[in-house]
C-alpha positions as CSV (number, residue, x, y, z in Angstrom):
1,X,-63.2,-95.0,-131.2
2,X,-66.4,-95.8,-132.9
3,X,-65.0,-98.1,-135.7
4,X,-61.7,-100.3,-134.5
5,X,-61.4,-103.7,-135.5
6,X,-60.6,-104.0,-131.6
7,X,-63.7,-101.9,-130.6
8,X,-66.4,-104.9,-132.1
9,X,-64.8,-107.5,-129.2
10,X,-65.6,-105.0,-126.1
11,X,-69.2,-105.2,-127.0
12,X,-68.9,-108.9,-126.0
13,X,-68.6,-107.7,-122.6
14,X,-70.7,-104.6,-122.6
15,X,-74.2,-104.5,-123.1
16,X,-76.6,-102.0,-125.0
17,X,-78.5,-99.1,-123.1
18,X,-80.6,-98.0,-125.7
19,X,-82.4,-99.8,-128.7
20,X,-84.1,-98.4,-131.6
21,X,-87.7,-100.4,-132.3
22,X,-87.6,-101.8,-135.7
23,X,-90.8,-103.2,-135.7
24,X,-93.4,-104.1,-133.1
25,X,-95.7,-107.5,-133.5
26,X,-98.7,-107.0,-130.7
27,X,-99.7,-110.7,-131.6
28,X,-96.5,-112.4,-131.5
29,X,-94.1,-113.7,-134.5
30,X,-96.2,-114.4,-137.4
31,X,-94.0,-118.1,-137.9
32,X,-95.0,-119.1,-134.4
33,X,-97.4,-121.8,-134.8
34,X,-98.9,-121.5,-131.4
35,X,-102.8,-120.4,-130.8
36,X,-103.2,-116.3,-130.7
37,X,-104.1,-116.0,-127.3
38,X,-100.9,-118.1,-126.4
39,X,-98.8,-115.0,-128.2
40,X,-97.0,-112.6,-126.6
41,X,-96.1,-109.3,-128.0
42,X,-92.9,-108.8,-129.1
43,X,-90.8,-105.3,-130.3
44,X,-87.7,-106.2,-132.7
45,X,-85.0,-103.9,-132.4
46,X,-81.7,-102.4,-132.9
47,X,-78.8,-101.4,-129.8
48,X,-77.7,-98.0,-130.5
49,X,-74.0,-98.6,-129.6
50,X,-73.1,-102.1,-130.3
51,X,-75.9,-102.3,-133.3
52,X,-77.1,-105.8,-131.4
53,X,-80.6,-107.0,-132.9
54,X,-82.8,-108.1,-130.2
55,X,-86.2,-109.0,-129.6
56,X,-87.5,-107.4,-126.4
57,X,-90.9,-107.8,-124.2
58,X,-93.2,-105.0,-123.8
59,X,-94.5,-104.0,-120.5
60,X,-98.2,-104.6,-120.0
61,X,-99.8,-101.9,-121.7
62,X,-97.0,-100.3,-123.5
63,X,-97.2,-99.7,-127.4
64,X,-94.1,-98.9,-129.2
65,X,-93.8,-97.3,-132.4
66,X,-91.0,-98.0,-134.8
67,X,-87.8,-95.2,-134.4
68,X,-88.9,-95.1,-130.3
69,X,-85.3,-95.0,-129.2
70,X,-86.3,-97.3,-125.5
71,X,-84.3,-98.0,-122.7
72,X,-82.7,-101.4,-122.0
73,X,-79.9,-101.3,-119.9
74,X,-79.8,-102.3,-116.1
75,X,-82.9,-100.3,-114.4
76,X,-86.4,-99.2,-114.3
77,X,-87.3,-99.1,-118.3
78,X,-90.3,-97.2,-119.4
79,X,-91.5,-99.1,-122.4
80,X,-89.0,-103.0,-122.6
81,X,-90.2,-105.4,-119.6
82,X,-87.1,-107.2,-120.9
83,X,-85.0,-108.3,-123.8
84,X,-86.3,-111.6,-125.2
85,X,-83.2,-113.0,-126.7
86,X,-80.6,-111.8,-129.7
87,X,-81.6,-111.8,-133.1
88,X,-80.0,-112.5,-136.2
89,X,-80.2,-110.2,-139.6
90,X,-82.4,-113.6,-140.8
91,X,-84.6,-113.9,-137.9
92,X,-86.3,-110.2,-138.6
93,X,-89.4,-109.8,-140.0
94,X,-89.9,-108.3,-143.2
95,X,-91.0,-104.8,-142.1
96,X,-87.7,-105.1,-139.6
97,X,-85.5,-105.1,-142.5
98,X,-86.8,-102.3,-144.6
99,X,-87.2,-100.0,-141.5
100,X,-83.3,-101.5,-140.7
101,X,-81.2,-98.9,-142.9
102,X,-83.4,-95.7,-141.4
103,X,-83.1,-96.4,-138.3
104,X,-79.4,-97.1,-138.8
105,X,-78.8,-93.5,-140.5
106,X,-80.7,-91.9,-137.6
107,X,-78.5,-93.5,-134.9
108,X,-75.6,-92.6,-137.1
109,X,-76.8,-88.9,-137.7
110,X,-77.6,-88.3,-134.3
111,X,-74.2,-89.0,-133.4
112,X,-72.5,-87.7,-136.0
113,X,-69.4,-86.8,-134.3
114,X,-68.6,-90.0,-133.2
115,X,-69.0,-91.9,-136.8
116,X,-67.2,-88.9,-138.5
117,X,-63.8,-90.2,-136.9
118,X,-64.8,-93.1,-139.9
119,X,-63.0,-90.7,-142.5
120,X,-60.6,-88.6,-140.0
121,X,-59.0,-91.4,-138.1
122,X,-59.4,-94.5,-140.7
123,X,-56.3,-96.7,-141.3
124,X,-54.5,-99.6,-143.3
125,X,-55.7,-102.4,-142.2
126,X,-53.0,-104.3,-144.1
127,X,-50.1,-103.4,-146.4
128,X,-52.8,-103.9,-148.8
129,X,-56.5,-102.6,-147.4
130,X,-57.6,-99.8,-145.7
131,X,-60.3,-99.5,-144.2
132,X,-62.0,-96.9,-145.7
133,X,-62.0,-99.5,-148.6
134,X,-64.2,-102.1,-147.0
135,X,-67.4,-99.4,-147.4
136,X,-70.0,-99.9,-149.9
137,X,-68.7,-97.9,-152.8
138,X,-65.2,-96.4,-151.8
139,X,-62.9,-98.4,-154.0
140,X,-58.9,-97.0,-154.2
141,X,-59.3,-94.1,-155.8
142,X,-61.9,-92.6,-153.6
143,X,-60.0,-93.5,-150.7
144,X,-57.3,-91.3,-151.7
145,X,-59.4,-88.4,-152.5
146,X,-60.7,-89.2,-148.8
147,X,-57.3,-89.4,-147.9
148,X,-55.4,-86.8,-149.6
149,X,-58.4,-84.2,-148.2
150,X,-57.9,-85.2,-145.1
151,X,-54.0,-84.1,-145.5
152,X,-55.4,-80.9,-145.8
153,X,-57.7,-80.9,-142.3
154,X,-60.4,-82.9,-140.2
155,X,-63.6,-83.2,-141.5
156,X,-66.2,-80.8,-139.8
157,X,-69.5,-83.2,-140.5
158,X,-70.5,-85.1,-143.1
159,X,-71.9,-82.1,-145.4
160,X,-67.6,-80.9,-144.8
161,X,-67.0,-84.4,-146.4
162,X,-69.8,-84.1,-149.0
163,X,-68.1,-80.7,-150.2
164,X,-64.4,-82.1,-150.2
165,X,-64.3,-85.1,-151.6
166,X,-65.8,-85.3,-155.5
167,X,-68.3,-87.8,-155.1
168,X,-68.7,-88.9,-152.6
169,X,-72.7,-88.3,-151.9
170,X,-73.9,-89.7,-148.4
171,X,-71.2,-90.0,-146.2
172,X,-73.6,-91.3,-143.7
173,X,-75.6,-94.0,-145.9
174,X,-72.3,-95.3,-146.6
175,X,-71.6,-96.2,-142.6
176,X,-75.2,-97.3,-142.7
177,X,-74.7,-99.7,-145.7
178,X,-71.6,-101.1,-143.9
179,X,-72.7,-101.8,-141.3
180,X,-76.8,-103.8,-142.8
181,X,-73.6,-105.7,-144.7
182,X,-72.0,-106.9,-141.4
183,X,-74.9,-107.7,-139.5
184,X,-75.9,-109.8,-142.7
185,X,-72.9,-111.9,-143.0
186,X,-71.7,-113.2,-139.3
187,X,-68.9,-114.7,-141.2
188,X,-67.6,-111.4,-142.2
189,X,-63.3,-110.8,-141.3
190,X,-63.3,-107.5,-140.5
191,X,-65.8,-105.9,-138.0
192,X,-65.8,-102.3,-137.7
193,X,-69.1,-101.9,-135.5
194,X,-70.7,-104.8,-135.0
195,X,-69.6,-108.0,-132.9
């Protein structure tokens, strides 16, 4: 399941495959206080599965371009000569953030089935939160328009939601928002994608 409170601890143990360049600095971090020629290049990005920010090496030669979705994972990689170190929301540059949310809905749209289990298979977290109420902008009430809909049949995709539930615009920027908000806050309780 792509959202479970349980599913943000396996990621501790699994690693990413695939990252999604956020930004790429061909001189090196602009805070490094080094000399220019002692600067590597560096490529800031996002894991498609676990949403891990990383900071990666280039191979000699290689240019990314942010949304190049590049292999990681154990193997011969095309583009990463390796990844760097994790990064935290903080540590990206400025360009990193704004490209962030895109980049996020394009991971999210290009597997749409997967996120759409968010509104077909939610549940109470508590006697007293579900979890479709810890999304940007789905307070009570909209959760049991989501809810009561839902009664009625599985969501097809997100344009099915859309259409079904009065609105609620952007089913997918609403996943994307959530999780920008968790990889902002590492103290946040609940962890739906993110570890």
């Amino acid at each position: 399941m792509a959202f479970s409170l349980a599913g943000a601890n396996v990621a501790k143990k699994e690693k990413e495959e695939h990252a999604w360049v956020l930004d790429y600095l061909p001189y090196g971090h602009p805070d490094d206080s080094r000399p220019v020629y002692q600067k590597k290049p560096i490529i800031m990005g996002i894991g498609e599965r676990y949403f891990t920010l990383v900071e990666m090496a280039p191979k000699e030669g290689k240019t990314p371009q942010v949304y190049d979705r590049v292999y990681i994972g154990d193997g011969e990689r095309d583009i990463v000569d390796h990844v760097k170190r994790r990064l935290k929301h903080e540590e990206l540059t400025q360009s990193a953030r704004v490209e962030l949310p895109y980049v996020l809905e394009k991971i999210i749209l290009a597997n749409e089935a997967k996120y759409l289990e968010v509104y077909n298979k939610s549940y109470p977290i508590t006697t007293r939160l579900h979890m479709l109420c810890l999304f940007p902008g789905i307070g009570k009430k909209m959760m049991r328009a989501i809810l009561d809909e839902r009664k009625k049949g599985d969501f097809k995709n997100f344009a099915d939601v859309s259409a079904r539930v009065k609105g609620l615009y952007h089913p997918a920027r609403i996943i994307t928002k959530r999780i920008e908000d968790e990889l902002r806050d590492e103290k946040s309780k609940y962890r739906l994608f993110t570890s």
